[in-house]
DRENVEXBA-286274 format. One line per 2 residues: number of its first residue (from 1); their letters; for each residue x, y, z of C-alpha. Coordinates in Angstrom, 1 decimal. Layout:
<recs>
NUM	A	X/Y/Z  ...
</recs>
This chain:
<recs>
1	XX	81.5/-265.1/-117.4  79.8/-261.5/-116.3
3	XX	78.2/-260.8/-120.1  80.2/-262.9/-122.1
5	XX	81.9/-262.2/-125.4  80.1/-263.1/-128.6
7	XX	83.1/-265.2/-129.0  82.2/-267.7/-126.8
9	XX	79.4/-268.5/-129.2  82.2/-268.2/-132.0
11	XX	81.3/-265.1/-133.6  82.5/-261.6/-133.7
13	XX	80.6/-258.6/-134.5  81.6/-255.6/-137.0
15	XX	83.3/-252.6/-135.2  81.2/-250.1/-136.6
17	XX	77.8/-251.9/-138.3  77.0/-253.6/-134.6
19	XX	74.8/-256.5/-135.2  76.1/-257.6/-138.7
21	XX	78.5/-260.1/-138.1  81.9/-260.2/-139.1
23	XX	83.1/-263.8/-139.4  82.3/-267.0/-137.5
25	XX	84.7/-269.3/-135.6  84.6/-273.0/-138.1
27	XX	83.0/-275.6/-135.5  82.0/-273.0/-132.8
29	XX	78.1/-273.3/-131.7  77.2/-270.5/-134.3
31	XX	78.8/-272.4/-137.3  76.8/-275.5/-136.4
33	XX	73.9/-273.0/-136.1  74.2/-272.1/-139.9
35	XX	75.4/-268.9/-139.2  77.4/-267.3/-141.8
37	XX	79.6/-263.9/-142.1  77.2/-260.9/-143.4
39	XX	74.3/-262.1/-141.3  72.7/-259.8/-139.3
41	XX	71.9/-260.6/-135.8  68.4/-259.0/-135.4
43	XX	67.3/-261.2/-131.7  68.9/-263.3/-129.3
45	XX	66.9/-265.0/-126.3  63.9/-261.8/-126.2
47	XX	66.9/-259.3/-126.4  66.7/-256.9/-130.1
49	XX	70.5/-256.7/-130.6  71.9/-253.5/-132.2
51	XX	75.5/-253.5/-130.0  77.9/-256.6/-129.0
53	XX	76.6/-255.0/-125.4  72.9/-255.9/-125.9
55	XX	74.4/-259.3/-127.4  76.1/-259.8/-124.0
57	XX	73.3/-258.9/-121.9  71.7/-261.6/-124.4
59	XX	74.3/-264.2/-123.0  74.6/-263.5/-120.0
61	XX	71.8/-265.8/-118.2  72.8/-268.9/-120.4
63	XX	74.3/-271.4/-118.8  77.7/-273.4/-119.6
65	XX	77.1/-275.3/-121.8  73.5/-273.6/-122.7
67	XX	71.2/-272.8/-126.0  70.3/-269.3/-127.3
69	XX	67.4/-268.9/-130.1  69.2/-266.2/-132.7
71	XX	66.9/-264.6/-135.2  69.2/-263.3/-138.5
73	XX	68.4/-261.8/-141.4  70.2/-262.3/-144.7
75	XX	70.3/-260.4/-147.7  67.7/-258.1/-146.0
77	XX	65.3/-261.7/-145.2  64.6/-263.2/-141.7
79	XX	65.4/-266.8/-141.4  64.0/-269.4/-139.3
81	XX	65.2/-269.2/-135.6  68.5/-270.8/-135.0
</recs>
């Protein structure tokens, strides 16, 4: 995929708040990850995310099947890289 969908990690992103994320697919990569609905997504790869677009750019050098390192925050604290 040309700058895949955040879907194919199994989450989708709010409309109009662009790196918090809206829910997260049960079973897809990003559940296994730990990721939960209301995270924000602050990093993927060494990509700062503030659109689904910088998320794709993100994606789009990872291969099929691949690994990303995500850094969230939650309630306004960074977690550990997932």
């Amino acid at each position: 995929f040309l700058y895949p969908l955040p879907e194919n990690i199994g989450i989708t992103l709010e409309v109009d708040d662009n790196n918090k994320i809206r829910s997260v697919r049960p079973d897809s990569p990003a559940a296994k990850a730990g990721v939960r609905p209301g995270d924000r997504l602050l990093r993927a790869a060494d990509t700062d995310i503030y659109t689904t677009t910088d998320l794709q750019w993100a994606l789009n050098p990872v291969s099929e099947p691949g690994k990303i390192t995500l850094q969230l925050s939650r309630a306004g604290k960074k977690l550990p890289l997932v």
